[in-house]
Backbone bond lengths (Angstrom), bond angles and torsions (degrees), N, CA, C in turn:
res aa  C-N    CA-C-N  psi(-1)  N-CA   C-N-CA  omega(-1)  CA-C   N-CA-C  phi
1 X - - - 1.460 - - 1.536 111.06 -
2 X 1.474 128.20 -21.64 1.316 133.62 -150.62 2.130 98.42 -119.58
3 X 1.329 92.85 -10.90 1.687 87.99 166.04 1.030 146.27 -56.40
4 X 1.484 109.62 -24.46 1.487 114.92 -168.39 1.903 85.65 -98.39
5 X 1.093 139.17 -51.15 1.241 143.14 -165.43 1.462 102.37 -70.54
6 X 1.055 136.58 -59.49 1.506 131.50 169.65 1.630 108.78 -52.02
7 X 1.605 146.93 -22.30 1.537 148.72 177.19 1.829 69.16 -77.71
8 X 1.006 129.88 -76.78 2.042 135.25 -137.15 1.563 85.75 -47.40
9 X 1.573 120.39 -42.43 1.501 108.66 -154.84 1.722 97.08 -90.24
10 X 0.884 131.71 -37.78 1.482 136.70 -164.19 1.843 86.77 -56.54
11 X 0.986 110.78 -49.89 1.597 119.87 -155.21 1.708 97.57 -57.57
12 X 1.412 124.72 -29.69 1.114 134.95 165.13 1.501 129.75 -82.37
13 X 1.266 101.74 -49.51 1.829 98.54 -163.48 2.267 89.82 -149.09
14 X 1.591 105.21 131.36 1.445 106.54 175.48 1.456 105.02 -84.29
15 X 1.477 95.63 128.40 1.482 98.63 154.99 1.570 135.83 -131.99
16 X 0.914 134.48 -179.20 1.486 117.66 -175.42 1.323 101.98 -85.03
17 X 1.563 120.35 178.94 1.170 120.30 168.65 1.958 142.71 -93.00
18 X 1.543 78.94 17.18 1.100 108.38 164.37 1.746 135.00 -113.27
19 X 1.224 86.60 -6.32 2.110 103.22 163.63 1.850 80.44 -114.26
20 X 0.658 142.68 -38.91 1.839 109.52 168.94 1.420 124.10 -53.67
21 X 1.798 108.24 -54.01 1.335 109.22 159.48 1.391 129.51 -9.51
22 X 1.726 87.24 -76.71 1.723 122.84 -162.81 2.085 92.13 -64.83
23 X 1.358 110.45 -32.21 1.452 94.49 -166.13 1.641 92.26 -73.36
24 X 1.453 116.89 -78.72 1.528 120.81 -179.51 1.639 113.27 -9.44
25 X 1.667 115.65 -42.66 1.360 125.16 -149.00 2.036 88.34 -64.35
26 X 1.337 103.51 -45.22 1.260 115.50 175.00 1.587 123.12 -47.03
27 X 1.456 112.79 -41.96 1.505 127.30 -164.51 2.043 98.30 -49.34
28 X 1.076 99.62 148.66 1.768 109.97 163.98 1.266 99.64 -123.37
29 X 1.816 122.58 130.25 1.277 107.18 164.18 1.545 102.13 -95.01
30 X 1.662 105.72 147.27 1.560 123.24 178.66 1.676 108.71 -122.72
31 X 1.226 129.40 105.34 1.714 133.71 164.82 1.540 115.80 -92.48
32 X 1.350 92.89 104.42 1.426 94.46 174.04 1.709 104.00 -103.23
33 X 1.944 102.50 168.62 1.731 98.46 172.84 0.934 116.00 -97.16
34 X 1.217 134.95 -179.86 1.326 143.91 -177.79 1.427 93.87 -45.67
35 X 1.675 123.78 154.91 1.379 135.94 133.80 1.962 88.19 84.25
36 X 0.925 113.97 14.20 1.850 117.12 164.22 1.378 121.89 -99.05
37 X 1.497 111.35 150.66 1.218 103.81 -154.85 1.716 103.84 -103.39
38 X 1.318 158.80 133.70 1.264 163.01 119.59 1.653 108.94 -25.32
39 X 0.673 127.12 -44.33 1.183 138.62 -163.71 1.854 121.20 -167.17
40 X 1.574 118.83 123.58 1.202 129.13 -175.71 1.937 117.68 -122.57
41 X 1.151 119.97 125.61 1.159 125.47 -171.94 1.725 106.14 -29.83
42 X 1.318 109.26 134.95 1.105 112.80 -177.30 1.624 131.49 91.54
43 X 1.350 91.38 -6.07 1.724 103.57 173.89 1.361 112.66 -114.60
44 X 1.728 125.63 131.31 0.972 140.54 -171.26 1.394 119.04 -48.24
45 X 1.520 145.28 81.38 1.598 138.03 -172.18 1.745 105.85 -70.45
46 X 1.663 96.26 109.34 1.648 114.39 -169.39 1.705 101.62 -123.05
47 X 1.389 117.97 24.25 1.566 124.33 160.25 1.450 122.57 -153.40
48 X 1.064 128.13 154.75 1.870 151.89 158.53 1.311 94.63 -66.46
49 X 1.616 107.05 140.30 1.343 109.70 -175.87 1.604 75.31 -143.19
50 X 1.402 105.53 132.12 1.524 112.17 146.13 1.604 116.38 -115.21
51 X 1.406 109.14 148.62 1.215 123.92 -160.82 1.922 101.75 -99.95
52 X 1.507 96.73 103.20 1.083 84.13 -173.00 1.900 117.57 -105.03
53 X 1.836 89.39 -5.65 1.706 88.47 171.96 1.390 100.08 -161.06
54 X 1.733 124.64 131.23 1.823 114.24 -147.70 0.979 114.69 93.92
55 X 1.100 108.33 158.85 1.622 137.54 171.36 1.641 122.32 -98.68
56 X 1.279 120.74 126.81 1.338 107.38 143.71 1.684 141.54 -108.03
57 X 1.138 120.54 -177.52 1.495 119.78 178.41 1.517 113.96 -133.08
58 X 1.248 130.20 137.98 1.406 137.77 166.17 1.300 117.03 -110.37
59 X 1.214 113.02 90.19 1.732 100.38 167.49 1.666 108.30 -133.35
60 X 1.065 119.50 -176.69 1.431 132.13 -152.52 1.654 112.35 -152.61
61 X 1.287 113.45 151.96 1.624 112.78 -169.12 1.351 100.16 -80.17
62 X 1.298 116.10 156.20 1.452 132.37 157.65 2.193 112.96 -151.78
63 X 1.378 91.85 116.88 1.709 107.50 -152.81 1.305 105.45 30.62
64 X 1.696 128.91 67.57 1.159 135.09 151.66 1.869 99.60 79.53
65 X 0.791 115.29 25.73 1.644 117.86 -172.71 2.486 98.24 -122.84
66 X 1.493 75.65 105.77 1.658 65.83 158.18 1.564 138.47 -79.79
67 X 1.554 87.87 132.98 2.179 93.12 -169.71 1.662 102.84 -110.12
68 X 0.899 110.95 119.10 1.387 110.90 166.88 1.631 115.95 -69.88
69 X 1.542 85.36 142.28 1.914 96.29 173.38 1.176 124.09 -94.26
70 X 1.899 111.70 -33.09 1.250 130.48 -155.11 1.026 121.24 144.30
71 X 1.409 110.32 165.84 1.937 110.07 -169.13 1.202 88.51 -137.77
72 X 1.727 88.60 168.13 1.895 105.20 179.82 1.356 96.49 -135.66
73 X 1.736 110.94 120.11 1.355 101.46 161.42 1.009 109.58 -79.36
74 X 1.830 108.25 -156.09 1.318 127.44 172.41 1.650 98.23 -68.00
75 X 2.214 95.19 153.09 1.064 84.10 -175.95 1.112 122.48 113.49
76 X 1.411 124.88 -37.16 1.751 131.05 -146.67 1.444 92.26 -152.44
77 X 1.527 99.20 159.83 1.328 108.28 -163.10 1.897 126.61 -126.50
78 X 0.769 150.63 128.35 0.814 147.10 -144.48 1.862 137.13 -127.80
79 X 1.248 128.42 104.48 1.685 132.44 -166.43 0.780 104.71 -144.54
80 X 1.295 138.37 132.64 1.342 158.31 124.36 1.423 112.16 -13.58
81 X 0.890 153.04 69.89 1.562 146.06 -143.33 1.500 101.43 -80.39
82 X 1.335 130.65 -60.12 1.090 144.53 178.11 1.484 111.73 -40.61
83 X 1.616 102.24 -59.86 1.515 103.15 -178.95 1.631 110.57 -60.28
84 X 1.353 118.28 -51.29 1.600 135.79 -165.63 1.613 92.65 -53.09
85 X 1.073 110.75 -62.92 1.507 120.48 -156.70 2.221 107.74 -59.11
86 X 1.059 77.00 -57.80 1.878 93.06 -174.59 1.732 104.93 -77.83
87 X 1.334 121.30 -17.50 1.534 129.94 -159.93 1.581 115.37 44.29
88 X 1.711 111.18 43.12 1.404 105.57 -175.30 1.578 92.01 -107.25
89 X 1.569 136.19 155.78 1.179 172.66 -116.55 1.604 75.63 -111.47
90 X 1.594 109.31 125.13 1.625 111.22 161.94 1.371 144.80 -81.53
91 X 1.029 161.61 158.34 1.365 146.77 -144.81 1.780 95.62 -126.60
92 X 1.509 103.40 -0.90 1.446 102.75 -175.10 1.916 109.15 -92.87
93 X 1.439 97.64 179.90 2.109 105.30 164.45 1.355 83.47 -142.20
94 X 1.276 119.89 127.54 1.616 129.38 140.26 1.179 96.60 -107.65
95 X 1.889 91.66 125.20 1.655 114.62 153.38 1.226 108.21 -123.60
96 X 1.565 105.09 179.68 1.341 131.03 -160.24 1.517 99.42 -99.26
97 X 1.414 123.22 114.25 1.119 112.94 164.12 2.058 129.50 -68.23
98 X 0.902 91.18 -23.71 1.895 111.45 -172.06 1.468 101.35 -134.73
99 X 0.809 133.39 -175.44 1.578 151.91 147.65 1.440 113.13 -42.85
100 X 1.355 132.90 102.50 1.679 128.64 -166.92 1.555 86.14 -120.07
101 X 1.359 100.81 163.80 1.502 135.54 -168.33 1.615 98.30 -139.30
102 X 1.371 118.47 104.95 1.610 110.25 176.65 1.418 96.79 -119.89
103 X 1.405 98.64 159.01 1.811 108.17 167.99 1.496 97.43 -112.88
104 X 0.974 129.56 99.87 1.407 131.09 159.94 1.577 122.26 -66.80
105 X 1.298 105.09 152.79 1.595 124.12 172.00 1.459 120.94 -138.11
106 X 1.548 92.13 104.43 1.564 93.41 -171.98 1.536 118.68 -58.22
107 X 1.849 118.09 166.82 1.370 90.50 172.15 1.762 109.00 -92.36
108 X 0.637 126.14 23.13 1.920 126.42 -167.89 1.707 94.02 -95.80
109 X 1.669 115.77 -39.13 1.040 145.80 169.12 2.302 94.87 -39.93
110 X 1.471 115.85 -78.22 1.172 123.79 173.23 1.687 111.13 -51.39
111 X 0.853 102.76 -41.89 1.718 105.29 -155.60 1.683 107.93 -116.39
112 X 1.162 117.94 -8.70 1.219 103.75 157.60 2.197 129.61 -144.00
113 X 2.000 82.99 -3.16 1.413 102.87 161.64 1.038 132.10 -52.09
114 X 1.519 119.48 -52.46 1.150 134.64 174.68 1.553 109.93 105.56
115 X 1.345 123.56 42.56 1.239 147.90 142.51 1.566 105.08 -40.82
116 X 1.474 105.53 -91.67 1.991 105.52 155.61 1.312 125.14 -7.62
117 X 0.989 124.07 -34.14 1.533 133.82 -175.33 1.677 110.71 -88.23
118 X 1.413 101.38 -52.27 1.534 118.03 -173.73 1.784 106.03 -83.48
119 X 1.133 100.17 -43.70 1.364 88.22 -170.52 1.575 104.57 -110.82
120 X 1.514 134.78 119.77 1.216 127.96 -178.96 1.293 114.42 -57.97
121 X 1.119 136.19 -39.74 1.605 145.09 -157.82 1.221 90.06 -66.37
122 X 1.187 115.12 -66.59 1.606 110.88 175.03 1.445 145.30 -75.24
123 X 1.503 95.74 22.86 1.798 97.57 163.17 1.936 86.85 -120.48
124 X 1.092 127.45 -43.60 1.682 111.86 148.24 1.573 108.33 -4.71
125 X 1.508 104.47 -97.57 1.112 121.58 179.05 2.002 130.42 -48.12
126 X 1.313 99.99 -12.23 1.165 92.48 148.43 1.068 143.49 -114.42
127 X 1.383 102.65 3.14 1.688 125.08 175.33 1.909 93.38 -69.63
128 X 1.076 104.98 -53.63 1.900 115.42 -165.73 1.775 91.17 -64.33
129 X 1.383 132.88 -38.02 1.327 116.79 -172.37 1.808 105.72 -78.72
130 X 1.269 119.38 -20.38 1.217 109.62 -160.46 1.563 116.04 -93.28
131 X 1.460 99.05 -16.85 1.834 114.39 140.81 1.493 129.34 -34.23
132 X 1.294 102.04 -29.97 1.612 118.86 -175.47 1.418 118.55 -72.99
Protein backbone atom coordinates (compact mmCIF):
# COMPACT_ATOMS: atom_id res chain seq x y z
CA UNK A 1 0.00 0.00 0.00
CA UNK A 2 2.97 2.40 0.94
CA UNK A 3 4.97 1.88 -2.53
CA UNK A 4 3.89 4.28 -4.64
CA UNK A 5 4.13 7.08 -1.74
CA UNK A 6 7.48 6.06 -0.35
CA UNK A 7 9.06 6.07 -4.68
CA UNK A 8 6.92 10.02 -4.57
CA UNK A 9 9.05 10.85 -1.38
CA UNK A 10 12.49 9.32 -2.18
CA UNK A 11 12.24 11.28 -5.52
CA UNK A 12 12.42 14.38 -3.25
CA UNK A 13 14.20 14.09 0.02
CA UNK A 14 16.49 10.52 1.25
CA UNK A 15 15.51 8.90 4.06
CA UNK A 16 16.33 5.88 5.93
CA UNK A 17 14.07 3.18 6.31
CA UNK A 18 13.25 3.81 9.45
CA UNK A 19 11.88 7.65 9.17
CA UNK A 20 9.90 6.01 6.17
CA UNK A 21 8.64 3.40 8.50
CA UNK A 22 7.93 5.95 11.25
CA UNK A 23 6.35 8.33 8.41
CA UNK A 24 3.93 5.52 6.73
CA UNK A 25 3.28 4.37 10.53
CA UNK A 26 1.39 7.79 10.52
CA UNK A 27 -0.46 7.42 7.02
CA UNK A 28 -4.56 6.81 7.37
CA UNK A 29 -5.94 5.25 4.36
CA UNK A 30 -9.35 7.19 3.35
CA UNK A 31 -11.64 5.79 0.01
CA UNK A 32 -13.98 7.96 -0.97
CA UNK A 33 -16.66 7.50 -4.22
CA UNK A 34 -16.85 9.28 -6.97
CA UNK A 35 -18.53 12.88 -6.62
CA UNK A 36 -17.48 13.03 -2.48
CA UNK A 37 -16.21 15.69 -0.94
CA UNK A 38 -12.56 15.69 1.17
CA UNK A 39 -12.97 18.87 1.96
CA UNK A 40 -15.96 21.67 1.58
CA UNK A 41 -15.67 25.49 1.67
CA UNK A 42 -15.59 26.58 5.01
CA UNK A 43 -13.98 23.69 6.78
CA UNK A 44 -10.63 23.94 8.32
CA UNK A 45 -7.93 21.69 5.88
CA UNK A 46 -5.73 20.03 8.92
CA UNK A 47 -4.06 17.12 6.52
CA UNK A 48 -1.77 16.10 3.25
CA UNK A 49 -3.55 13.87 1.20
CA UNK A 50 -1.71 11.94 -1.38
CA UNK A 51 -3.58 10.55 -4.13
CA UNK A 52 -2.74 7.28 -4.43
CA UNK A 53 -5.68 5.86 -6.77
CA UNK A 54 -8.40 8.60 -8.51
CA UNK A 55 -8.57 11.83 -9.17
CA UNK A 56 -9.25 14.89 -7.43
CA UNK A 57 -10.70 18.41 -8.15
CA UNK A 58 -10.40 21.88 -6.44
CA UNK A 59 -12.63 24.44 -7.41
CA UNK A 60 -14.42 27.22 -5.64
CA UNK A 61 -17.67 29.41 -6.16
CA UNK A 62 -17.76 32.50 -8.08
CA UNK A 63 -21.64 34.14 -8.09
CA UNK A 64 -22.66 30.56 -7.44
CA UNK A 65 -20.92 29.26 -10.71
CA UNK A 66 -18.29 26.48 -10.24
CA UNK A 67 -14.51 27.46 -11.36
CA UNK A 68 -12.06 25.02 -11.38
CA UNK A 69 -8.49 25.45 -9.94
CA UNK A 70 -6.98 22.14 -10.77
CA UNK A 71 -6.78 18.49 -10.36
CA UNK A 72 -4.55 15.95 -8.75
CA UNK A 73 -3.95 12.76 -10.24
CA UNK A 74 -2.52 9.76 -8.97
CA UNK A 75 0.67 10.25 -7.58
CA UNK A 76 0.39 13.88 -6.34
CA UNK A 77 -0.38 15.31 -3.32
CA UNK A 78 -2.54 17.52 -1.96
CA UNK A 79 -3.15 20.71 1.07
CA UNK A 80 -4.77 23.52 1.28
CA UNK A 81 -1.77 25.46 2.39
CA UNK A 82 -3.48 28.54 3.37
CA UNK A 83 -6.13 26.79 5.28
CA UNK A 84 -3.51 24.08 6.98
CA UNK A 85 -1.03 26.65 7.77
CA UNK A 86 -3.22 29.67 9.43
CA UNK A 87 -6.16 26.97 10.53
CA UNK A 88 -8.64 29.47 8.91
CA UNK A 89 -11.92 27.83 7.19
CA UNK A 90 -11.17 27.28 3.26
CA UNK A 91 -12.78 28.99 0.46
CA UNK A 92 -12.11 25.78 -1.57
CA UNK A 93 -14.43 22.00 -2.34
CA UNK A 94 -12.20 19.15 -3.31
CA UNK A 95 -14.08 16.34 -4.80
CA UNK A 96 -13.52 13.11 -6.06
CA UNK A 97 -13.89 12.78 -9.55
CA UNK A 98 -13.94 8.63 -9.74
CA UNK A 99 -13.36 6.49 -6.84
CA UNK A 100 -9.95 7.95 -5.04
CA UNK A 101 -7.77 6.08 -2.64
CA UNK A 102 -5.79 8.76 -0.47
CA UNK A 103 -3.14 8.20 2.19
CA UNK A 104 -3.56 11.02 4.38
CA UNK A 105 -1.29 12.77 6.95
CA UNK A 106 -2.75 14.41 9.62
CA UNK A 107 -1.32 17.68 10.78
CA UNK A 108 -1.21 16.78 14.76
CA UNK A 109 0.58 13.78 13.05
CA UNK A 110 3.58 16.73 11.92
CA UNK A 111 3.27 18.97 14.77
CA UNK A 112 2.49 17.09 17.55
CA UNK A 113 3.28 13.23 16.53
CA UNK A 114 6.58 13.54 16.53
CA UNK A 115 7.45 13.17 12.91
CA UNK A 116 9.86 16.41 13.85
CA UNK A 117 11.61 14.31 16.11
CA UNK A 118 12.00 11.21 13.80
CA UNK A 119 12.41 12.67 10.74
CA UNK A 120 14.82 15.80 10.56
CA UNK A 121 13.56 17.26 7.27
CA UNK A 122 10.54 17.66 8.92
CA UNK A 123 11.12 19.58 12.03
CA UNK A 124 13.47 21.73 9.36
CA UNK A 125 10.47 22.06 7.58
CA UNK A 126 8.43 23.04 10.21
CA UNK A 127 10.57 25.39 11.78
CA UNK A 128 10.65 27.30 7.97
CA UNK A 129 6.62 27.04 7.89
CA UNK A 130 6.08 28.46 11.27
CA UNK A 131 7.96 31.69 10.15
CA UNK A 132 4.95 32.20 8.01
Amino acid sequence: MYEVITKNIQLHISLSEEELAAFCSNLTLKSLKSKEFLYQEGQVCNTVAFVNRGCLRYFYLVEGEEQTGQFFLENAWYTNYESFLTEKPTKQFIQTLEPTELLILHKTALTHGGLGLVIPYWQKSLQCRNRI
